[in-house]
C-alpha positions in Angstrom: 0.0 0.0 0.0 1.3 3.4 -1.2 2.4 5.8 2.1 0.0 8.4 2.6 1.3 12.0 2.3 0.4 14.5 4.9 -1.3 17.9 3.3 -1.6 16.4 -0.3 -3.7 19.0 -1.4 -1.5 21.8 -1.2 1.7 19.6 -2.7 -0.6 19.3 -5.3 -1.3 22.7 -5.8 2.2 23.5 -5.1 3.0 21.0 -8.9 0.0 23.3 -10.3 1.6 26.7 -9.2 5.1 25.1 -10.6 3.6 24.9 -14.0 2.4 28.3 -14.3 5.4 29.1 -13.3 6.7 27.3 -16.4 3.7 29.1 -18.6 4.2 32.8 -17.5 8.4 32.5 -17.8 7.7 30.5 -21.6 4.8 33.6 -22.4 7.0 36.4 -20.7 10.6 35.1 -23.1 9.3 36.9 -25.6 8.9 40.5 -23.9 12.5 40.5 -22.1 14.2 39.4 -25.5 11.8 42.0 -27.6 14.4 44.5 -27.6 17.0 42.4 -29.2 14.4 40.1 -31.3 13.0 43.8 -33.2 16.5 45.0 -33.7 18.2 41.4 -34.6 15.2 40.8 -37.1 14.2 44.6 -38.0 10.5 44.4 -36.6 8.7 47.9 -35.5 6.8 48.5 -33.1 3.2 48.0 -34.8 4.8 44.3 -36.1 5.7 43.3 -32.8 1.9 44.8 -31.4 0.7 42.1 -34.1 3.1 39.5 -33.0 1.6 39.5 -29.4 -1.9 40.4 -30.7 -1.6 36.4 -32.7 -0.5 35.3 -28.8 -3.8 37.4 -27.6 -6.4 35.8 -30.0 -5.6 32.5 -29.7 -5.5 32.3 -26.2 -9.2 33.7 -25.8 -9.8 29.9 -27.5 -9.5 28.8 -24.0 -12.4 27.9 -23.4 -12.3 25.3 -25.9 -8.8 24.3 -23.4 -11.6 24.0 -20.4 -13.9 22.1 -22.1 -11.5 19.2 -22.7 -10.1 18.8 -19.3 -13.6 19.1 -18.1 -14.6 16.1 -20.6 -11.5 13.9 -20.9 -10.1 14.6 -17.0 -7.3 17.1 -16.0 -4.6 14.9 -15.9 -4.4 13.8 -19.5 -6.1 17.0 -20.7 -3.5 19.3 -19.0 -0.3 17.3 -20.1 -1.4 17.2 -23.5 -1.5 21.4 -23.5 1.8 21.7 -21.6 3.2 19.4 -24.4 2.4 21.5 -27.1 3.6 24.5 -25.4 6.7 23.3 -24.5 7.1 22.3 -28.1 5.9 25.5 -29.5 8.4 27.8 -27.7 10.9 25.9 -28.6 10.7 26.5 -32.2 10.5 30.4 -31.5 14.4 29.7 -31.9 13.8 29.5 -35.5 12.1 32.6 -36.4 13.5 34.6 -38.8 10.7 36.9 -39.4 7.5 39.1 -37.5 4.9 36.8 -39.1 6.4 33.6 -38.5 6.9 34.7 -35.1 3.4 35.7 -34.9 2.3 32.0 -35.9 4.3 30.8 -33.2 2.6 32.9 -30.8 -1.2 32.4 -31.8 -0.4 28.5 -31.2 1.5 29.4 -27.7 -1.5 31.4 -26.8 -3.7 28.4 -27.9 -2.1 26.0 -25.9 -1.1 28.0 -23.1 -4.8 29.0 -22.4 -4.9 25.7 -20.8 -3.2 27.4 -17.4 -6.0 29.0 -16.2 -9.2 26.3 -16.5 -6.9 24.0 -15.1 -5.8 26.2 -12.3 -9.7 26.6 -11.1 -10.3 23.1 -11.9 -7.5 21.8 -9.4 -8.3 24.2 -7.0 -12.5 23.1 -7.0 -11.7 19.4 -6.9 -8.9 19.5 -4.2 -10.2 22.1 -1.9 -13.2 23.1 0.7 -14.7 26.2 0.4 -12.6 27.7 3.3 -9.0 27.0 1.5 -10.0 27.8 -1.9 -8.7 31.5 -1.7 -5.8 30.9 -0.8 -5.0 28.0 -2.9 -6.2 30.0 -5.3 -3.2 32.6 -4.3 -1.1 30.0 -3.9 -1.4 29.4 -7.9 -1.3 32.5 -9.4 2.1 33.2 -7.6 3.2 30.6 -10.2 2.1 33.5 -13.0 3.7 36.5 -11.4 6.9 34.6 -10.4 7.2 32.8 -13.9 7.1 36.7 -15.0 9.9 37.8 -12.5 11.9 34.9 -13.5 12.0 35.2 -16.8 13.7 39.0 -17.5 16.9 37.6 -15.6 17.1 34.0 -17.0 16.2 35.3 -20.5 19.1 38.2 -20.5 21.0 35.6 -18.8 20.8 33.1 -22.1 21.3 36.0 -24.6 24.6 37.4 -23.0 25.8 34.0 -22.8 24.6 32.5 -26.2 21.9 34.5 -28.5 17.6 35.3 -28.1 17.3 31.9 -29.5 18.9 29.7 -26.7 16.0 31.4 -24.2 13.1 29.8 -26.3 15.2 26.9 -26.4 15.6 26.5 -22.2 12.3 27.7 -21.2 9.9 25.1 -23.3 12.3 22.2 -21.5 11.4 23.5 -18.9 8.0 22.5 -19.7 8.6 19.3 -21.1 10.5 18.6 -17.4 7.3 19.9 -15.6 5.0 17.7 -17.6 6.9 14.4 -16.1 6.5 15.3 -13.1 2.6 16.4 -13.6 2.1 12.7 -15.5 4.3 11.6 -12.2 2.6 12.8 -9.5 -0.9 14.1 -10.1 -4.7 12.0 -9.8 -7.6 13.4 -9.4 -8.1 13.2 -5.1 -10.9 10.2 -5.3 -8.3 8.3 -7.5 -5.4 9.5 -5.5 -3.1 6.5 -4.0 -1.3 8.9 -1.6 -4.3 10.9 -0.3 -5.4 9.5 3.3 -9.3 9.1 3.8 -9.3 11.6 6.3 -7.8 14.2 4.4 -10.2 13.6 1.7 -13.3 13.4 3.8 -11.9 16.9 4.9 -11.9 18.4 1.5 -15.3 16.6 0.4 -17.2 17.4 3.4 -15.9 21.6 2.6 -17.2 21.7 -0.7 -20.5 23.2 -1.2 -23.2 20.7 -2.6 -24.9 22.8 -4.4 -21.4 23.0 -6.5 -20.2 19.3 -6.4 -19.7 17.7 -10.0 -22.9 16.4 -11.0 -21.3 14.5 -14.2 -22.9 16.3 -16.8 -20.7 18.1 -19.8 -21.0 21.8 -19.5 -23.9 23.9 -21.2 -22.0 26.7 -22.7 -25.4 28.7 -23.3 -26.6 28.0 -20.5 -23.2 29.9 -18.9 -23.6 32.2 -20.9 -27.4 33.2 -19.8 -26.0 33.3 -16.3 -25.7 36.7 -14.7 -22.8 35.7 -12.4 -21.0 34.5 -15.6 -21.2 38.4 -16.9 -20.3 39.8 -13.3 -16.7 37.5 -13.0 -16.3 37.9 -17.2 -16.9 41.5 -17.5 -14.2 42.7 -14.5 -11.7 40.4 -16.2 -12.2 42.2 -19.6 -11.3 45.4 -17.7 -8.5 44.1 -15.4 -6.0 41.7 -18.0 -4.7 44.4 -19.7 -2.8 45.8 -16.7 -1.3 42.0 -17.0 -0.5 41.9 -20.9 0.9 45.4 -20.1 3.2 44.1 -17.5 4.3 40.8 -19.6 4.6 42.6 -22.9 5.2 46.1 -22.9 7.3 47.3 -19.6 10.4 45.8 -21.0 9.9 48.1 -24.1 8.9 51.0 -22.1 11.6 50.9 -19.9 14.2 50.5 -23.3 12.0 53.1 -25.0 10.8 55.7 -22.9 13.4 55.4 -19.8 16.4 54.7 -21.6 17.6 51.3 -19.9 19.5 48.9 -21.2 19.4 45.2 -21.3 21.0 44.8 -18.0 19.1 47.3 -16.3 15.8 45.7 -17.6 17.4 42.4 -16.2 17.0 44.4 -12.7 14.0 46.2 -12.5 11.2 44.4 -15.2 10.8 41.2 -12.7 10.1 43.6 -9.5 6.3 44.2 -10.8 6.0 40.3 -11.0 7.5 40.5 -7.0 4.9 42.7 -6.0 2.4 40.5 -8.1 3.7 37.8 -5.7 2.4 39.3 -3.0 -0.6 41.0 -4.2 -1.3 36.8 -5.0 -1.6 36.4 -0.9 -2.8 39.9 0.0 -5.9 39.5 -1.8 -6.9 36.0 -0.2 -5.9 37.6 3.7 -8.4 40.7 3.3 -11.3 38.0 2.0 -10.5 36.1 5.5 -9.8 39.7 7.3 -13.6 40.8 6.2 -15.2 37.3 6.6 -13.7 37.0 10.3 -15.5 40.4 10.8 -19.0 38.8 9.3 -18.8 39.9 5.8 -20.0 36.7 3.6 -17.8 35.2 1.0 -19.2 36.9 -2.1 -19.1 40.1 -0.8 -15.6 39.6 0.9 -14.6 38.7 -2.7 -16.4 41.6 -3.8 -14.5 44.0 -1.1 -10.8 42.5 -1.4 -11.4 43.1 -5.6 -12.5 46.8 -4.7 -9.5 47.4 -2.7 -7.1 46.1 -5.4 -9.1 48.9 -7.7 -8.6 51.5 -5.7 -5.1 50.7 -4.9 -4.4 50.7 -8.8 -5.1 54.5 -9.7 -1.1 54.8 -8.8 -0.1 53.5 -11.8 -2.1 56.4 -13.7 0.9 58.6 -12.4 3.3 56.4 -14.1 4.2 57.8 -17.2 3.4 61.5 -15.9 7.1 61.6 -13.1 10.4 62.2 -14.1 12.2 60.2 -11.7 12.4 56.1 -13.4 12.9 54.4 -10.4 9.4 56.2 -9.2 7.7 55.0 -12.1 9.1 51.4 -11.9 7.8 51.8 -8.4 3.9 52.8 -9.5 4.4 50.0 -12.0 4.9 47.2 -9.2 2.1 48.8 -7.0 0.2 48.0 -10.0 1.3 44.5 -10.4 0.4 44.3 -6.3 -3.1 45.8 -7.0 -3.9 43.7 -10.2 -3.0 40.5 -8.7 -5.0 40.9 -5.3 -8.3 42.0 -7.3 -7.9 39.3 -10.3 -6.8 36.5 -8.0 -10.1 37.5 -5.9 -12.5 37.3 -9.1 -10.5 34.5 -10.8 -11.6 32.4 -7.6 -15.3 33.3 -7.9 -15.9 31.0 -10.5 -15.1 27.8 -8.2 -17.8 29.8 -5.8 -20.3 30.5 -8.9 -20.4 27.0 -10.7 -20.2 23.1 -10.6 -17.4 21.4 -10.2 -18.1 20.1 -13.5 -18.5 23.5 -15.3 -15.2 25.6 -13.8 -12.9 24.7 -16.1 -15.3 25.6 -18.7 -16.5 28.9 -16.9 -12.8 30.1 -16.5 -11.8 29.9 -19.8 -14.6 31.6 -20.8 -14.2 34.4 -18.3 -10.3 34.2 -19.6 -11.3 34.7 -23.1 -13.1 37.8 -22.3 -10.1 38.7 -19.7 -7.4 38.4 -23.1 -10.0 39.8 -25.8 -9.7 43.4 -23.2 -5.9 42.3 -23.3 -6.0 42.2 -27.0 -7.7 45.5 -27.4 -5.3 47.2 -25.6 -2.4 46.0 -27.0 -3.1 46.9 -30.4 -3.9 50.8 -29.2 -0.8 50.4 -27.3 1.2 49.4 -30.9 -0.8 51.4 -32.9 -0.9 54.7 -31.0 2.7 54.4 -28.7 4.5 55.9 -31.7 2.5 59.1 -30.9 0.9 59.6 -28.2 3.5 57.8 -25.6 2.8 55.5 -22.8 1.3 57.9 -20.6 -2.6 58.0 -21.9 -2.1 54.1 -20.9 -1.1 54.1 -18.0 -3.9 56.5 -16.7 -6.1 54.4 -18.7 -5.3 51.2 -16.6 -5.4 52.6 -13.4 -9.1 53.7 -13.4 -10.3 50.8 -15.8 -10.7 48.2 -12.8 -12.6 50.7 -10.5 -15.5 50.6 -13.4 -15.1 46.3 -13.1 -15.5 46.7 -9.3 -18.7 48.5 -10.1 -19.6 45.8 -12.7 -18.9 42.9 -9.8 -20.9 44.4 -7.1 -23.5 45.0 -9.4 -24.2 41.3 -11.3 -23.1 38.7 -9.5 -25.6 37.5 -7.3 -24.6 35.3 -4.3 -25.7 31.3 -4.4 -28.3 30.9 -1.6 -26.2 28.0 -0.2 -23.4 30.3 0.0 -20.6 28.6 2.6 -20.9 30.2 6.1 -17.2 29.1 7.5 -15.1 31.8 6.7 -11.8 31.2 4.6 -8.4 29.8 6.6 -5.1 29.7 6.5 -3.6 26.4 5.2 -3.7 23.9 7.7 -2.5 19.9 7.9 -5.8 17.6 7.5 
């Protein structure tokens, strides 16, 4: 008989925030090498909007990604993704051109829009109500800290050998991670390792209203659903401070502050830091207001308002003289995006079935990456001429219109949970 491991459920989401680890640093090669890559290969500015625009579009297919590993079973579903995308970065190295590099993006985005369903599907079936914030946290530090890694690692391979060799070293990275995912990972009723009592713990948490009841997902019938609009709509207004982060600070720093490669080595990962945090800081203020009565949903609701308020900062970004102050505003920005979008990424295991979150994220992601998408092609189209500024004052009051949008659709389950979210404990 297999040994029982103590706290399964949060080693397993610990393999699930490893491989979006592996996504964001694979997504986020791109950016930190951009400044080389558009010189090395003489792409301008609008070229390189399109290149990540391909990436943009064919990750808002991710709901097709959800569908699958709600059908056919995370394990298998997942692994097959992470294949591909490993795969796919890979042969970045031999780009010698903006449109084959924007192929090679539009089938990263496709496969990479597999992080997110299966994120909020791991975190429904492994979790009770009370834990899911924070496992939910726990995950997306794997996005913000695949970011942060990346702008070292990637400057890193080009001093030592060329642009190419980072593509190259980050999707084997993935193929690594997807051994150990095929390794390690069952779903927790299959699970040899997972000790009875620590699954009657996370069984007994979940809401039954929520639990799978077998059936595929009824994508029109999501779509009908007012809650779907009020998480959906919020993401289309928060991603694009993300897609700014991964895509366009690197630039702007080169660009509009002057830095070189090494000093982008040094300051683009400290917004993905802050992100880092923002990841936990979101989940402690749901458990902060909960502790103090406030029920889930509207803890949710609170913790994403905070994280809109707190992101007006970066509307001064562009406007101070001093770099190192803007750099600043721009990581209180990755800290502010992360604890709101963390917060309503979560709201989907709350909202649905069990059986429909992998479905219901991607589609909330699609409409998350078509605002992305948007944004990125005014950046590319208007940058030339208007600067960064008008952006950056653009994001920072985009997110207090979604917190409007959340407290206004999403209605709250009548068998909403009444424990309040916990800290990670042993079970």
């Amino acid at each position: 008989m297999a040994a029982k491991i103590l706290g399964l459920r949060w080693w397993t989401i610990a393999l699930i925030m490893l491989g979006a680890v592996v996504n964001y640093l694979t997504r986020s090669t791109l950016a930190v090498a951009a400044p080389t890559i558009l010189e090395d290969l003489d792409i301008s500015a609008l070229e390189y909007s399109w290149i990540t625009a391909a990436f943009q579009f064919a990750i808002m297919l991710q709901p097709f990604c959800g569908y699958v590993m709600d059908v056919i079973g995370l394990k298998y579903g997942l692994a097959i993704f992470v294949i591909a995308w490993a795969l796919i970065s890979m042969s970045h190295a031999f780009a010698r051109d903006w449109q084959t590099l924007a192929v090679l993006r539009g089938m990263l985005g496709f496969a990479e829009g597999s992080a997110n369903p299966a994120g909020m599907k791991a975190v429904s079936l492994w979790f009770p109500a009370k834990e899911r914030g924070f496992a939910g946290g726990v995950y997306n530090i794997g996005a913000s800290f695949g970011s942060m890694l990346a702008p070292p690692l990637v400057v890193w391979a080009i001093l030592t050998w060329h642009w190419q060799s980072a593509f190259v070293i980050t999707g084997a990275l993935g193929l690594v991670w997807v051994a150990l995912w095929l390794l390690f990972y069952d779903a927790p009723e299959k699970h040899k390792r997972l000790s009875d009592k620590e699954r009657a713990y996370i069984m007994d948490g979940q809401e039954g209203h929520l639990k799978s009841d077998g059936a595929k997902p009824k994508i029109v019938q999501i779509l009908r659903q007012r809650n779907f609009w009020g998480i959906a709509i919020p993401r289309f207004l928060a991603d694009p401070t993300w897609g700014t982060l991964a895509f366009w600070v690197p630039l702007y720093l080169s660009q509009a502050r002057h830095f070189d490669l090494k000093e982008i080595a040094m300051f683009a990962w400290l917004p993905f830091l802050a992100a880092d945090l923002g990841c936990m800081f979101g989940p402690a203020v749901v458990l902060f207001l909960q502790k103090r009565g406030v029920s889930l949903i509207n803890a949710r609701r609170g913790a994403f308002t905070l994280g809109a308020v707190m992101m007006t900062g970066v509307a001064f970004a562009g406007l101070v003289a001093d770099p190192y102050v803007a750099i600043a505003l721009i990581s209180l920005a990755g800290f502010a995006h992360q604890t709101l979008s963390v917060t309503v990424i979560t709201m989907a295991s709350d909202l649905f079935k069990q059986n429909e979150v992998g479905t219901v994220a991607g589609m909330a992601g699609t409409c998350g990456n078509l605002g992305l998408l948007i944004f990125n092609l005014l950046i590319g189209g208007l940058v030339a001429s208007v600067g960064y500024t008008p952006f950056f004052i653009a994001l920072g009051f985009m997110d207090l219109l979604g917190a409007l949008v959340l407290w206004t659709l999403v209605k709250a389950p009548k068998e909403e949970p009444g424990p309040p979210e916990t800290v990670p404990v042993a079970a």
